[in-house]
TISEDREN-181403 format. One record per atom (N, C-alpha, C): residue in one letter; x, y, z. Coordinates in steps of 0.1 Angstrom, whole numbers, plus 5000, padded with zeros to 4 digits. Atoms other than C-alpha are relative to their C-alpha. Layout:
N
AXYZ;...
//
This chain:
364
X501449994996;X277153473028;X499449865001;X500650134999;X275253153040;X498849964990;X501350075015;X272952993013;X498650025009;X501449974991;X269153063022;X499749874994;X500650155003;X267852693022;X498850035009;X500949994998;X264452823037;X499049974987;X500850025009;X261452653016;X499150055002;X500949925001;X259152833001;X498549934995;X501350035007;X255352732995;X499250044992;X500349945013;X254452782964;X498749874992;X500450045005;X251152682945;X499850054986;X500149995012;X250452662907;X499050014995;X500850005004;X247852762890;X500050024983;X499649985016;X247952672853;X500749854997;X498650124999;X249552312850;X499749964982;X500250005017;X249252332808;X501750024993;X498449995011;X252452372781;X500950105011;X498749934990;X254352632802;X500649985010;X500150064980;X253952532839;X500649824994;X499150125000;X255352182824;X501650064990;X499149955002;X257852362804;X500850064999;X499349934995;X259352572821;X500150035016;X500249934984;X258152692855;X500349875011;X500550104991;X257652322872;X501449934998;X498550035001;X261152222860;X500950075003;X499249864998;X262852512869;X500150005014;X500250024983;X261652492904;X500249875007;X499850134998;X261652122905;X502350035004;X498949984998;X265352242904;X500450085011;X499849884993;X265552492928;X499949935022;X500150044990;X266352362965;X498750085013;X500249944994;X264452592982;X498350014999;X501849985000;X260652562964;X499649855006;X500650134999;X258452322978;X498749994992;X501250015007;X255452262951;X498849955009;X501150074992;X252452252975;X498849964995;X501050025007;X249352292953;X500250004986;X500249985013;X248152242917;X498549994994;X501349975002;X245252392902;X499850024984;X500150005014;X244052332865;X498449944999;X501350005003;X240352342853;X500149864994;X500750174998;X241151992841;X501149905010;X499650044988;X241951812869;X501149874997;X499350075003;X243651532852;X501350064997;X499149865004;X246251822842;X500750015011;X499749974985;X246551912876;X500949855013;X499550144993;X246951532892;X501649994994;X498750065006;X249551442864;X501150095005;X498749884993;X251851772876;X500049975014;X500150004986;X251151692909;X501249915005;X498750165002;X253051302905;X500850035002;X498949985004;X255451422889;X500850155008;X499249914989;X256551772911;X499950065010;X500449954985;X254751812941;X500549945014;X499950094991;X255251712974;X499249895009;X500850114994;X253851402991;X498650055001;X501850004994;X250751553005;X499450144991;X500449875011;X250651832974;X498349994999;X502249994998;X246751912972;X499750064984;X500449975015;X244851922935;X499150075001;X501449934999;X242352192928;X499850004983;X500349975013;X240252252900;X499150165000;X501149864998;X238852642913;X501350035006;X498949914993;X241952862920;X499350075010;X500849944990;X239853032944;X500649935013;X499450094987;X240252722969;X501150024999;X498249974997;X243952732963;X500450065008;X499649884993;X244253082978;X499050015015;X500849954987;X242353003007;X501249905010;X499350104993;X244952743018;X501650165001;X499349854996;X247153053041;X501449965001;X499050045007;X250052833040;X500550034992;X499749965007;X250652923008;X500950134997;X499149864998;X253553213002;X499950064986;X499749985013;X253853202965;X499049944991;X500650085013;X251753152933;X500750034988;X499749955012;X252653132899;X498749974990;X501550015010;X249853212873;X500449954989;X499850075017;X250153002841;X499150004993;X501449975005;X246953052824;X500050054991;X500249915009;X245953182793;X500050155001;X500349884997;X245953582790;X499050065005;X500949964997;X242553652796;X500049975011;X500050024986;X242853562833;X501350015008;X499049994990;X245953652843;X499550125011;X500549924995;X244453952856;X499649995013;X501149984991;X241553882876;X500649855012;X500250094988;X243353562895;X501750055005;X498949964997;X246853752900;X499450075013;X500149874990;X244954072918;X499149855016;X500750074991;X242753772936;X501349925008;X499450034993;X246153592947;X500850115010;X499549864990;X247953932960;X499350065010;X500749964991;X244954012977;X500249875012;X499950114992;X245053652993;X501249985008;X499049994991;X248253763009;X501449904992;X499750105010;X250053552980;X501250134990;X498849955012;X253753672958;X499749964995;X500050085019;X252953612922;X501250044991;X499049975011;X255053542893;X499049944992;X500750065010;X253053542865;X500649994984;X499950005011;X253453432831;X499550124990;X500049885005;X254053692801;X498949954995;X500149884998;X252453902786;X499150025019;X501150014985;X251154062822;X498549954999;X501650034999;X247454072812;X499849994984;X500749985017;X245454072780;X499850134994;X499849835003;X245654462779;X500950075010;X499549924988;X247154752798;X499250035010;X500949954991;X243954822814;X500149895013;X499950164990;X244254462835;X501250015002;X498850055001;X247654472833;X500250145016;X500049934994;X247354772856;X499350025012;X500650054991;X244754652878;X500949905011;X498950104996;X247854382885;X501150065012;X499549904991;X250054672893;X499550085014;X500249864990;X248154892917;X499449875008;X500050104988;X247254532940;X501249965001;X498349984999;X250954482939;X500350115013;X499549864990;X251354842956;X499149985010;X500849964987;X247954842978;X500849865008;X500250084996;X248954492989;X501649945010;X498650014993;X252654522996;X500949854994;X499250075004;X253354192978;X501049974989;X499050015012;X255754102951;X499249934988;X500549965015;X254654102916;X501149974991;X498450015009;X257153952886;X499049954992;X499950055013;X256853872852;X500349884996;X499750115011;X257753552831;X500950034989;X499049925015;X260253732806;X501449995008;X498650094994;X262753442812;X501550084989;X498649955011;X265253612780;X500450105004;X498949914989;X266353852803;X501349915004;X499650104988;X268053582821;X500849914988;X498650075014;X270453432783;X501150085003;X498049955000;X274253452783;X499750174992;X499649955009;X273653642757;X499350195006;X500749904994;X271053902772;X500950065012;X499449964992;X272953952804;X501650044995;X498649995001;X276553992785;X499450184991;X500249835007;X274554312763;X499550115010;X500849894990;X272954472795;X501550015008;X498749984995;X276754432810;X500650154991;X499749885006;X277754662782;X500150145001;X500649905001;X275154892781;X500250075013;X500249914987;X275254972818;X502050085000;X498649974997;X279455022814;X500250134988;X500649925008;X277855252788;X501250014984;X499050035014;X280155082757;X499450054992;X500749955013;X277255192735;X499750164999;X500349884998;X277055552747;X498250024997;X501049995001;X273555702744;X499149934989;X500550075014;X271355482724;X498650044996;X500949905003;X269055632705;X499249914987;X500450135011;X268055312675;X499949865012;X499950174996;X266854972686;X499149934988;X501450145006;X265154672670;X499849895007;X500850164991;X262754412688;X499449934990;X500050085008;X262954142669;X499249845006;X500650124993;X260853802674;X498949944986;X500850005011;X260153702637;X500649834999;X500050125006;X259453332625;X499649964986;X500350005012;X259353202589;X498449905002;X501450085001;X256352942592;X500349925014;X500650064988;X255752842628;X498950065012;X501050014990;X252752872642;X499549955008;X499750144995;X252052722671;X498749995003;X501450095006;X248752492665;X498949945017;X500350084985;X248452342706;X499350185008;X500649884992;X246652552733;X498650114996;X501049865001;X244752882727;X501050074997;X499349925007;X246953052709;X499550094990;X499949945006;X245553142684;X498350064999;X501649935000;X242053252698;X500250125006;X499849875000;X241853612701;X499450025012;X501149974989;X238853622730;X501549955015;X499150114987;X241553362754;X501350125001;X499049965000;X244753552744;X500350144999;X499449865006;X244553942730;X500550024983;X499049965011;X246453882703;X501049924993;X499450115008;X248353682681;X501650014999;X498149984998;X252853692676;X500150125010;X499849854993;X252354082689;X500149935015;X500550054990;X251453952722;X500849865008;X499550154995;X253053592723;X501549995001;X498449965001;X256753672711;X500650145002;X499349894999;X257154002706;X500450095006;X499249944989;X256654102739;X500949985008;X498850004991;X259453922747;X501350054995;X498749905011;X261654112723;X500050145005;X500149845001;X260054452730;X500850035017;X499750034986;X260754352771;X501349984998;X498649975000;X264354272766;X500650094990;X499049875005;X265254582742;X499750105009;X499649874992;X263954842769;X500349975014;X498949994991;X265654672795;X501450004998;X499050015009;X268554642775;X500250185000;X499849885004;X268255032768;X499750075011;X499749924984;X267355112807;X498650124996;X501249885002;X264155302788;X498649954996;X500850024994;X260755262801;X498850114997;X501049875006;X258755572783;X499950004994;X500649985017;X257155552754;X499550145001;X500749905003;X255955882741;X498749974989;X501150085010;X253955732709;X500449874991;X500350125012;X253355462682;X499549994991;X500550055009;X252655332653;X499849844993;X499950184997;X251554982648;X499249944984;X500450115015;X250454722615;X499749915006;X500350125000;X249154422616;X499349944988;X500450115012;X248554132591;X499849915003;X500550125001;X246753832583;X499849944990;X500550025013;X247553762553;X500949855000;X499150095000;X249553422556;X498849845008;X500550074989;X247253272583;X498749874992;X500750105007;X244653092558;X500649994989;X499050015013;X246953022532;X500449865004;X499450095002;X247252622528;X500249924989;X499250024987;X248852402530;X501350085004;X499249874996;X250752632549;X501549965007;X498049984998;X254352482555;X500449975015;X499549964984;X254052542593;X500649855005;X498850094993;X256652352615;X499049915005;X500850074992;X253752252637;X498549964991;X501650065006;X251152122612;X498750144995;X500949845006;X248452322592;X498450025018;X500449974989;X245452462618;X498550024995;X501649975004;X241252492611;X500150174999;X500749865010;X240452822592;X499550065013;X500849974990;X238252872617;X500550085015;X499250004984;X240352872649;X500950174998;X499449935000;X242453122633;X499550175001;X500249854998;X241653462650;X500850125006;X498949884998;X244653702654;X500949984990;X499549955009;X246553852631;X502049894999;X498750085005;X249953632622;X501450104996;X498949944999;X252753912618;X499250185007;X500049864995;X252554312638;X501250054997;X499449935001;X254254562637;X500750135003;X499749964996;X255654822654;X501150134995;X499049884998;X257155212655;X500650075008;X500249974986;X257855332688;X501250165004;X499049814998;X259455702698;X499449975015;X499949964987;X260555732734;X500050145003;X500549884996;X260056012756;X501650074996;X498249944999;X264356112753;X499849964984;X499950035017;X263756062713;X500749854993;X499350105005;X265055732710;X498549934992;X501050095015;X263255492679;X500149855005;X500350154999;X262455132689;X498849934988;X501050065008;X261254942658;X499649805003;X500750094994;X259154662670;X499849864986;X500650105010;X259054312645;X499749905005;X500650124995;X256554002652;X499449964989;X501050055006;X255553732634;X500049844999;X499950165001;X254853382634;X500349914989;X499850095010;X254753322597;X500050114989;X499849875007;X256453562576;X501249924989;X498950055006;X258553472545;X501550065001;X498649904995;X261953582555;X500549855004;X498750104993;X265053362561;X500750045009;X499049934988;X266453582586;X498849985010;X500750024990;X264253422614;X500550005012;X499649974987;X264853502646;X499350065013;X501149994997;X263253532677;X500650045014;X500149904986;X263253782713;X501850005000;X498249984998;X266553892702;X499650214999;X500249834996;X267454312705;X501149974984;X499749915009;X269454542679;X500250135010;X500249904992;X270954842700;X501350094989;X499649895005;X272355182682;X500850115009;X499449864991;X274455422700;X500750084992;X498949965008;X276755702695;X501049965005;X498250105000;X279855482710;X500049894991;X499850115008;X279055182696;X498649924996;X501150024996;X276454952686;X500149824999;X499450125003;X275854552693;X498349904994;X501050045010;X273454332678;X500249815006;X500250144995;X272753932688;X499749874985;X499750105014;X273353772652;X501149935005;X499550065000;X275053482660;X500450035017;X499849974986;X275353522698;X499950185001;X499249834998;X277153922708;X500550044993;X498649935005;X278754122684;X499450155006;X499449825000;X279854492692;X500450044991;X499049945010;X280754722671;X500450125001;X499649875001;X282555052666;X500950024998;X497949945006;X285955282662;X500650025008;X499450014990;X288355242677;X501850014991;X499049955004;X292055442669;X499650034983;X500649955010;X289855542637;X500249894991;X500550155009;X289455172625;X498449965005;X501850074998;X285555002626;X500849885006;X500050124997;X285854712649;X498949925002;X501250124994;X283854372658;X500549945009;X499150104986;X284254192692;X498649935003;X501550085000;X282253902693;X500649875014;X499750054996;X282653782727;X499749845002;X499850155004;X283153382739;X499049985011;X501250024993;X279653302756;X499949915009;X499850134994;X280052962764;X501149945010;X498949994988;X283453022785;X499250045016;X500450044986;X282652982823;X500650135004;X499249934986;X283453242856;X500150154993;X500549955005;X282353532834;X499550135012;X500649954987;X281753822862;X498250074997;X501549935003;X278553982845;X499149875002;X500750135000;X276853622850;X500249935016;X499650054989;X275553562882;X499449875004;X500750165000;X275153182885;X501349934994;X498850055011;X277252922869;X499249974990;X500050005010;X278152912842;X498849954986;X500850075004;X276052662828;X498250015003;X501349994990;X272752772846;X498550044984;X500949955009;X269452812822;X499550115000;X500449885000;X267953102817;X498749965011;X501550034986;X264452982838;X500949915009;X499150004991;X266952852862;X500150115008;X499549884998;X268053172869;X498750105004;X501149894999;X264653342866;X499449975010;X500850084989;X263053082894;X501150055013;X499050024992;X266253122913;X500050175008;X500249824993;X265953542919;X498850005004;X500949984989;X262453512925;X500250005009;X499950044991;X262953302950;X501050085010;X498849854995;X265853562963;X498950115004;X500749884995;X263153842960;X499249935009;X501250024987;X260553662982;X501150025013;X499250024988;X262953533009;X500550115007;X499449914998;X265353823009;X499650115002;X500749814997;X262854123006;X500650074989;X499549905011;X264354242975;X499050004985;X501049915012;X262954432942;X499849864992;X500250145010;X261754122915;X501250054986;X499349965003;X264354132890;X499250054982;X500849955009;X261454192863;X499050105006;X501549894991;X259154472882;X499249964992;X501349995004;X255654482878;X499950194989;X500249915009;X256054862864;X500549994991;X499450075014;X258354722836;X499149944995;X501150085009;X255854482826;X498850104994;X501149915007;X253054722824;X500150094989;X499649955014;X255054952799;X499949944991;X499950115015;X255554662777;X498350024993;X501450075004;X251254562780;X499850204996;X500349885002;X250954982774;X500550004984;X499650045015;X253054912740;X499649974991;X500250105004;X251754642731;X498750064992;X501349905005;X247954832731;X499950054992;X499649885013;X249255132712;X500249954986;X499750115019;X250354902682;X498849974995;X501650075005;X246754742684;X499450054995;X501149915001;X244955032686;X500750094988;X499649915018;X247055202657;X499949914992;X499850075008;X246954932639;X498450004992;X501650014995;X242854932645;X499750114989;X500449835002;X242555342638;X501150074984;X499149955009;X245255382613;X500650125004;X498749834991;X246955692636;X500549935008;X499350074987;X249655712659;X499050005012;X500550034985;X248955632696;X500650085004;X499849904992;X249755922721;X499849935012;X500350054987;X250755752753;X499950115006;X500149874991;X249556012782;X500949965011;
//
């Protein structure tokens, strides 16, 4: 098959920590994007990303609005705090514009669903940011699972727990900007790669926790420096129960600053009755086999790997910029859907709102 070297016109809206750390390098690598605009409420934000990955006559905005008027445009990516992914996603899809937005989808399911249903009326493509799909490690357990090594899996754990790192930069940790504090920031990238990992997309109900008991506690240890009292408004570990519609148990853990030495973060835990594998220390598998318990902890970092499609060496946002760009061009499904995502932000809720009410949550 001939390489698709058609460039695509893509502007950015968001040029802050992510869109330099991930999205703008990622694509900077990718022969095929051409970075046409950059749009960031501070303009100096916007210019500096521009220098450094735009093209010659790249154009700076400081009102995403103008962005989406320039028809040129094929592609946006939203980088922006949660509170606006919403309202400038459905405003780019309307503008005739494929988004790829940064996780979580919106700041709730209610928005997050608004996202969805201009997606469908609008015919464009719609993707996520939930680059940990896209690890050796992620794609060698979804290899498994679909060859159905684990048989029916019915146990998981979403795991995305830190001993003391909070992270201090941004809006993180304002509740009004974001939704929510680890639940929201990490854990939906755990909760996101265990039910694609498990191929299960239905929650039936929930039960959710949340704590704050760490968050004003100094000096507080953190990796990234202690943080004003003040600033601090979302809860610092969640927690999660989760019963699928087919009876399966997904237990949900987040937390930014939790005393625990087993720290670990947007990794899965999967249960079957064939086998089950677990991401401690890369891949292990387990199970019986001639009525012995085995462990097969495959060799990750070996090349030409057929469940891995890329080489070898390819990054995970590598990889995630790299299928977009496949779905725009080619007309194919995004390899994160927009209805995937919105289960997760439906999840996500249910924890809150149990956490809130002290009952489970009854998805309808």
């Amino acid at each position: 098959m001939a390489e698709n070297t058609a460039k695509v016109r893509i502007g950015i809206i968001g040029c802050g920590g992510i869109a330099n750390g991930k999205h703008l390098p990622a694509l900077s690598r990718q022969k095929r994007a051409s970075i046409v605009a950059f749009c960031d409420i501070i303009e100096e934000r916007a210019k500096k990303a521009a220098l450094k990955y735009g093209t010659e006559d790249a154009r700076v905005y400081t009102d995403y609005k103008e962005l989406l008027k320039d028809k040129s445009i094929e592609v946006v990516h939203v980088l922006t705090p949660n509170r606006s992914h919403s309202f400038i996603t459905v405003a780019a899809l309307e503008a005739g514009k494929h988004v790829m937005c940064e996780k979580p989808m919106a700041i709730n399911a209610e928005e997050a669903k608004k996202m969805l249903d201009a997606s469908k009326k609008t015919g464009k493509k719609l993707t996520i940011g939930y680059q940990n799909r896209h690890r050796a490690d992620s794609l060698y357990a979804k290899m498994e699972v679909t060859n159905n090594a684990l048989g029916e899996i019915y146990f998981a754990k979403a795991t995305a727990l830190r001993r003391r790192a909070v992270p201090t930069w941004g809006v993180f940790l304002n509740e009004y900007e974001q939704g929510g504090g680890p639940l929201i920031d990490i854990g939906t990238h755990a909760l996101d790669l265990t039910l694609w990992c498990m191929d299960n997309f239905s929650p039936a109900y929930c039960v959710g926790t949340t704590y704050k008991k760490l968050g004003n506690v100094f000096p507080s240890g953190n990796d990234w420096g202690d943080w004003k009292k003040e600033d601090f408004t979302v809860e610092d570990s969640a927690f999660g129960f989760i019963v699928m519609e087919n009876g399966a148990t997904v237990l949900l853990e987040s937390s930014w600053a939790l005393n625990i030495l087993d720290a670990r973060e947007a990794v899965t835990t999967l249960c079957g009755t064939a086998g089950g594998l677990d991401m401690n220390d890369g891949v292990r598998l387990n199970g019986i086999r001639n009525g012995r318990q085995f462990v097969l902890k495959p060799n990750l970092a070996a090349g030409g790997a057929a469940f891995y499609d890329g080489a070898a060496n390819e990054l995970p946002e590598d990889r995630e910029a790299r299928l977009w760009l496949d779905a725009v061009t080619l007309d194919k499904t995004p390899f994160v859907t927009p209805e995937q995502a919105y289960c997760v932000s439906r999840i996500l809720d249910g924890i809150y709102v149990s956490a809130k009410t002290g009952k489970p949550f009854y998805f309808v």
